[in-house]
C-alpha positions as CSV (number, residue, x, y, z in Angstrom):
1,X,0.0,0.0,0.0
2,X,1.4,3.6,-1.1
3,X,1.1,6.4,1.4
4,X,-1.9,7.3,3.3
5,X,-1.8,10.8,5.0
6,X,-2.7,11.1,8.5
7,X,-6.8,11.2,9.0
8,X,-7.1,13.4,11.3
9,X,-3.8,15.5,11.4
10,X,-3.8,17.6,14.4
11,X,0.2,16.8,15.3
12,X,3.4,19.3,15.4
13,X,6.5,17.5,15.4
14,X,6.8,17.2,15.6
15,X,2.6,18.5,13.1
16,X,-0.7,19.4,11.0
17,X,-3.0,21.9,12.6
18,X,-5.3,20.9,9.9
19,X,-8.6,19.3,10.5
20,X,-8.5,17.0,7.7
21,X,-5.7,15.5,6.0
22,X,-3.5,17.0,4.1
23,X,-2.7,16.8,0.0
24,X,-1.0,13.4,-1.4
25,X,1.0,15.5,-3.3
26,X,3.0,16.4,0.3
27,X,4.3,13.3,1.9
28,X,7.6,15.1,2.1
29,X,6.1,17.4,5.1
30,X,5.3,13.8,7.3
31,X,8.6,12.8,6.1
32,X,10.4,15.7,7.5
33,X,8.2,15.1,10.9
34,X,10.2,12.5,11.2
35,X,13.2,13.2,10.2
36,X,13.2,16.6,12.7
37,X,11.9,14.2,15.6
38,X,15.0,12.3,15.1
39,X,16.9,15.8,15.3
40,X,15.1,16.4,18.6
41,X,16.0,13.4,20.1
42,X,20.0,14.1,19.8
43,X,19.3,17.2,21.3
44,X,18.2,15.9,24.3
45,X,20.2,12.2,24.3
46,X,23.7,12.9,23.8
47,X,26.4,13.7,26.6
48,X,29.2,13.4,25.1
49,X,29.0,15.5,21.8
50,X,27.4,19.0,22.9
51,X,28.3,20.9,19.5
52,X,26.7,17.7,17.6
53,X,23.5,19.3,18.5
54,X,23.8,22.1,16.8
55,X,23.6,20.4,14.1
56,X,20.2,19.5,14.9
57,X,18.4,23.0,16.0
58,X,16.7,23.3,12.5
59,X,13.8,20.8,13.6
60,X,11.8,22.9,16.0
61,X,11.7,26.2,13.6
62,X,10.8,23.8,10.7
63,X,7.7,22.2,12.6
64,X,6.8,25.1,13.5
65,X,7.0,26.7,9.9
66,X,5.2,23.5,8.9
67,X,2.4,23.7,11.5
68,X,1.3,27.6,10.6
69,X,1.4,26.5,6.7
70,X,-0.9,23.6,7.4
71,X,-3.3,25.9,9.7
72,X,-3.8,28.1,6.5
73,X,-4.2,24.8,4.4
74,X,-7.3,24.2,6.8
75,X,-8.4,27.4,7.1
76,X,-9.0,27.1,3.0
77,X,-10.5,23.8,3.0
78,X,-13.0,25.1,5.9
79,X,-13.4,29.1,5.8
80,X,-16.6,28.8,7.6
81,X,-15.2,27.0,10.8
82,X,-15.7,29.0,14.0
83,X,-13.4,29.8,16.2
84,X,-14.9,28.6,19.4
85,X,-15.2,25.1,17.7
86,X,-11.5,25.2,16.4
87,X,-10.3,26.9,20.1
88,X,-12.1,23.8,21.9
89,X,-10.7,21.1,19.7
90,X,-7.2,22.5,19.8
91,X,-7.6,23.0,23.6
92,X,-7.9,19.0,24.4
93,X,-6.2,17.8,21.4
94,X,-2.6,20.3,22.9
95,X,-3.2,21.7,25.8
96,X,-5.2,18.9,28.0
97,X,-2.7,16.3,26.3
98,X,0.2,19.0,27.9
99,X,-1.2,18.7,30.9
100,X,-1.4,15.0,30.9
101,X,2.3,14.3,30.0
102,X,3.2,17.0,32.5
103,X,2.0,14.8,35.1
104,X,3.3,11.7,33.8
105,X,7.1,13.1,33.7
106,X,6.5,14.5,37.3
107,X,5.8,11.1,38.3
108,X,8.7,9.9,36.4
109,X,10.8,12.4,38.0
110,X,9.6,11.4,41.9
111,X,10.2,7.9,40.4
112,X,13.9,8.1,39.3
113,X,14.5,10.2,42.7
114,X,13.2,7.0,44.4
115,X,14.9,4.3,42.2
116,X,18.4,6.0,41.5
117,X,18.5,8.9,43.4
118,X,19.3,11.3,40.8
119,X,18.1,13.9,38.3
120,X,16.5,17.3,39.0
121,X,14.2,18.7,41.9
122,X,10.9,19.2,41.0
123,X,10.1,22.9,41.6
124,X,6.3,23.7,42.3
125,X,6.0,26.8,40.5
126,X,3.6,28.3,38.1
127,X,5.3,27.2,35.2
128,X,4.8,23.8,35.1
129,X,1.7,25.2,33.6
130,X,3.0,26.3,30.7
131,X,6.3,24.8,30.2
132,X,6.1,21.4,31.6
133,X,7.9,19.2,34.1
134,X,10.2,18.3,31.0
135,X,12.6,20.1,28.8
136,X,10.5,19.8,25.1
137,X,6.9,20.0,26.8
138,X,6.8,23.8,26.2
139,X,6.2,23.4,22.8
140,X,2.2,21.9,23.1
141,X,1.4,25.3,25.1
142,X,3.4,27.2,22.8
143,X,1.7,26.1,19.6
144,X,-2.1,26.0,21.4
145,X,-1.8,29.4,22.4
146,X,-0.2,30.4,19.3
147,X,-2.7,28.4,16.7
148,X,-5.7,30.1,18.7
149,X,-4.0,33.9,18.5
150,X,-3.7,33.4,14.7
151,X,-6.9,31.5,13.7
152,X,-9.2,34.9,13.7
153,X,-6.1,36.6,12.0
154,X,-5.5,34.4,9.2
155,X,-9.1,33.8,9.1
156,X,-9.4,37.2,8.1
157,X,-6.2,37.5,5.9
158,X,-8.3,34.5,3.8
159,X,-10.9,37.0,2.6
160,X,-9.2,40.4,2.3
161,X,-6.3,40.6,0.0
162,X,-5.7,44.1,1.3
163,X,-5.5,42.8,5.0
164,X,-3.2,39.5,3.9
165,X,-0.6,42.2,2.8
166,X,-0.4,43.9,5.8
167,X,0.1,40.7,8.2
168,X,2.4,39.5,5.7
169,X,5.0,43.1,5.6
170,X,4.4,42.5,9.6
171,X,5.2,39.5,9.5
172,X,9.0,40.0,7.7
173,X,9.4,43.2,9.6
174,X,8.5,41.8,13.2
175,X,10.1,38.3,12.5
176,X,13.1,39.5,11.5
177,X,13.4,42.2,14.7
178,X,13.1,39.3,16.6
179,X,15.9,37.2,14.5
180,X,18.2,39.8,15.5
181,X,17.5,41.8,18.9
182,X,17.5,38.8,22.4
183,X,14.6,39.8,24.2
184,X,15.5,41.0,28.1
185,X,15.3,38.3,30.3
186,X,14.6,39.5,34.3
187,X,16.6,37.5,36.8
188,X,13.6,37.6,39.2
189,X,11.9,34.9,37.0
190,X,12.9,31.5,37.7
191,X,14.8,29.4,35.8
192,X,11.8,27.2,34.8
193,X,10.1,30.7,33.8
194,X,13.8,32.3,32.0
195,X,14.5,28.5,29.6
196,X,10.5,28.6,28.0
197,X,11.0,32.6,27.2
198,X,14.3,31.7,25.0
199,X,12.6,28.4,24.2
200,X,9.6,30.9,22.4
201,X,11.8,33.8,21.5
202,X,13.7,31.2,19.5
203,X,10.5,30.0,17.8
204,X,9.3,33.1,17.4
205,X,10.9,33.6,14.0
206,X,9.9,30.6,13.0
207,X,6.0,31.2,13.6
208,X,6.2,34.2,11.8
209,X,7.6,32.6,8.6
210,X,4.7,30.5,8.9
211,X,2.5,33.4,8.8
212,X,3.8,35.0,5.8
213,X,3.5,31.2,4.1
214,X,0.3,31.4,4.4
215,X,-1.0,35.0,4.1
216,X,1.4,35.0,0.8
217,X,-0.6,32.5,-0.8
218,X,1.6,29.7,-2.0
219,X,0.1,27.1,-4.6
220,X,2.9,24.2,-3.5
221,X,0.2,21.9,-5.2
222,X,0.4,23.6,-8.1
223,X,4.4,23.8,-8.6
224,X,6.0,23.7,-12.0
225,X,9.5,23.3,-10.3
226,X,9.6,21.3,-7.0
227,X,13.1,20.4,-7.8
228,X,14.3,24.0,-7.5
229,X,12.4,24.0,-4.1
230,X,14.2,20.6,-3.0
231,X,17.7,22.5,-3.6
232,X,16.9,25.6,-2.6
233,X,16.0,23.7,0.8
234,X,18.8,21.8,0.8
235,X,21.8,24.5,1.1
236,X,19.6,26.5,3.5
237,X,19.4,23.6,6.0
238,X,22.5,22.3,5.6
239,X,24.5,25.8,4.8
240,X,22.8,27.2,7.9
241,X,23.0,24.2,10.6
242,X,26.8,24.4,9.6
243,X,27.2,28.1,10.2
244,X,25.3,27.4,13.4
245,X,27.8,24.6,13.9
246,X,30.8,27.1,14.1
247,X,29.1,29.9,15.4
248,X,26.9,28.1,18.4
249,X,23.2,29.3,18.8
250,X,21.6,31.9,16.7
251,X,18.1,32.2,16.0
252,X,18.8,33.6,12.3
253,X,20.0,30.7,11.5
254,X,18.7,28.3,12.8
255,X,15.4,29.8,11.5
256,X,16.8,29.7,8.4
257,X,18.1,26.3,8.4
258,X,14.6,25.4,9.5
259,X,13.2,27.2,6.7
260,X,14.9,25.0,4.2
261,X,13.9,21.6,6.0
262,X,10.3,23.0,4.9
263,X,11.2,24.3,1.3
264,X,13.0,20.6,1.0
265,X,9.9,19.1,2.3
266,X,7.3,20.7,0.2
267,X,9.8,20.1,-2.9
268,X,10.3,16.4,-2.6
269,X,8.4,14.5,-5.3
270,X,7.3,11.4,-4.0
271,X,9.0,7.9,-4.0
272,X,9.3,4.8,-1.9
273,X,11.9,6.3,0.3
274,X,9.8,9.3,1.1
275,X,6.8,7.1,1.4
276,X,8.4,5.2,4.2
277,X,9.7,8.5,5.9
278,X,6.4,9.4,5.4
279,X,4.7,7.0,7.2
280,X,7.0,7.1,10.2
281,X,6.7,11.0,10.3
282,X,2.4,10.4,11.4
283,X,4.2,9.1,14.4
284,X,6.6,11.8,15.1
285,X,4.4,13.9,17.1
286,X,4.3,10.5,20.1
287,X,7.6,10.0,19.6
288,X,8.5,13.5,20.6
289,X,6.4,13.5,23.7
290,X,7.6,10.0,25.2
291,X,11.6,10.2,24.1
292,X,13.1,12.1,26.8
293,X,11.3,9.9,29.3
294,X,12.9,6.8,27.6
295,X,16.3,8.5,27.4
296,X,16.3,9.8,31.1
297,X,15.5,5.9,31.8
298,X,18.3,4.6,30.0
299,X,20.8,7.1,30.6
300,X,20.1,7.2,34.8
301,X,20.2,2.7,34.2
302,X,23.2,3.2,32.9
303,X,24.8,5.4,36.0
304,X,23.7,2.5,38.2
305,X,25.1,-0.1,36.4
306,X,28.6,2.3,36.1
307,X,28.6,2.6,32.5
308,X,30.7,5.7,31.7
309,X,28.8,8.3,29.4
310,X,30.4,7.5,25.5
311,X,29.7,8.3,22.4
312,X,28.7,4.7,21.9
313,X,26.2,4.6,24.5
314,X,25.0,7.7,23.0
315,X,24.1,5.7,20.2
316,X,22.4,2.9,21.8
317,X,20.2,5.3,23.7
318,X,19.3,7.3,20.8
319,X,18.3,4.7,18.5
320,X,16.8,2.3,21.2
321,X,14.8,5.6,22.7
322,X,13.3,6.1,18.4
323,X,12.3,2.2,18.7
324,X,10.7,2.5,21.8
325,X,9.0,5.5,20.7
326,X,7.8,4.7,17.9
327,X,6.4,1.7,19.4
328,X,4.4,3.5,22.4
329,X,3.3,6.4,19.8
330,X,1.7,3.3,17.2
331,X,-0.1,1.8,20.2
332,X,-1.6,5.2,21.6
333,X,-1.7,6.6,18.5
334,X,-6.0,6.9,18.1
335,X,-6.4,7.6,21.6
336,X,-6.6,11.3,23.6
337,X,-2.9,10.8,24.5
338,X,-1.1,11.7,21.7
339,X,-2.6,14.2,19.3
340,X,-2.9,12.6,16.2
């Protein structure tokens, strides 16, 4: 059987905010899911090979790119839906699922206290609401709140040409302020409160690119030349996550290195690799909710069995904490759980 896009494609990552599926012509956007999940799970899995990760900061910009685009993409498919229907389904399908996996990884965290005496304190403070008990939950709050503040905007942008230019000139001029000046951070806020702020002014960017995807009207389906997209996407990902890789951190280009994992994604003409890829990525949004469990498992095991942190173990983890995820995200995959 050849690929069948999701049915009901309400995932990031991971993610569709659409509320049907998306074109057969696009399997390269599942494919990427997975491919930036994969990225995401580095991030938080290696110990031994810091800069490595660097390597890997294009996947949150691109699903976030990704997720806006597919927002407009529903918004076309259903210009009558209303927003209180869309703010309700979006609310259980991100932010009650959030709250949900923010419990689980408390538990997990009073757990590995208990079993191997190790790993962080839990801190009871008001932004476990909206940045989770773990280090990658703040992106479910981040993308509820953000879908529901541009749903009435993009709405809008749909049906007046005149109002889709001025979102869209906001958009470049406000994304790229925010490419180039670091917000203030306040060292009153706690460091909970201080890592989701760079967390979203890093996404920020990102989000906005999204915007300007959509209010600029692109006809992907419609594309004469997805090969020049494919290339185009290629050197921006890979030209920018090497800069990024001598440089260190820096939202420019890591935005832009996201930005070509979507152009690539959007240009990829479909094939049995991609199909494959494809099919994984409708599970990328449970794998990147459960990984950092599994890796925290695997890596605090290993400490009490005295393995030494390695660029081998590294490995192992990583590609046994992908199995395993993959696994747990297949079997919750149509239930409340994982958004899906």
């Amino acid at each position: 059987m050849g690929y069948q896009p999701m049915q009901n494609c309400h995932t990031i990552l991971p993610v569709s905010m659409s509320e049907s599926a998306p074109s057969n012509r696009l399997p390269g956007l599942d494919a990427m899911r997975f491919l930036a999940v994969c990225a995401v799970v580095w991030i938080h899995t290696t110990e031994t090979w810091s800069q490595s990760t660097l390597l890997a900061r294009w996947a949150v910009p691109a699903f976030t790119i990704t997720s806006i685009y597919l927002l407009g993409q529903s918004l076309r498919r259903n210009p009558d839906l209303p927003w209180a229907h869309y703010a309700w389904r979006r609310t259980k399908r991100l932010y009650f699922t959030f709250l949900f996996w923010n419990v689980v990884y408390l538990a997990a965290i009073a757990l590995k206290h208990l079993a191997f005496h190790t790993g962080k304190e839990i801190h009871w403070t008001p932004d476990l609401l909206f940045g989770g008990s773990a280090e990658h939950l703040w992106f479910l709050p981040f993308l509820w709140v953000s879908c529901l503040l541009l749903f009435p905007i993009l709405k809008q942008a749909e049906r007046r040409v005149s109002l889709a230019a001025v979102v869209f000139v906001l958009a470049i001029v406000v994304g790229g302020l925010f490419c180039l000046v670091e917000l203030p951070v306040s060292e009153s806020w706690n460091p909970g409160t201080r890592v989701v702020f760079a967390n979203v002014s890093a996404a920020l960017p990102a989000l906005l690119i999204g915007v300007m995807m959509v209010v600029g009207r692109p006809r992907v389906a419609e594309m004469r030349r997805p090969i020049a997209f494919l290339l185009i996407g290629l050197l921006l990902c890979v030209g920018g996550s090497a800069a990024l890789y001598y440089v260190g951190r820096n939202v420019l280009l890591e935005t832009v290195a996201g930005l070509g994992a979507y152009y690539w994604a959007i240009g990829c003409t479909a094939n049995p690799a991609l199909r494959w890829l494809a099919r994984l990525g409708q599970l990328a949004f449970g794998v990147y909710i459960v990984h950092v469990l599994i890796v925290e498992c695997m890596q605090a095991a290993a400490k009490k069995l005295s393995i030494s942190p390695a660029l081998t173990v590294d490995w192992v983890i990583y590609f046994v904490s992908i199995g395993i995820g993959l696994v747990i995200a297949r079997l919750l995959r149509r239930t409340p759980l994982i958004p899906a």
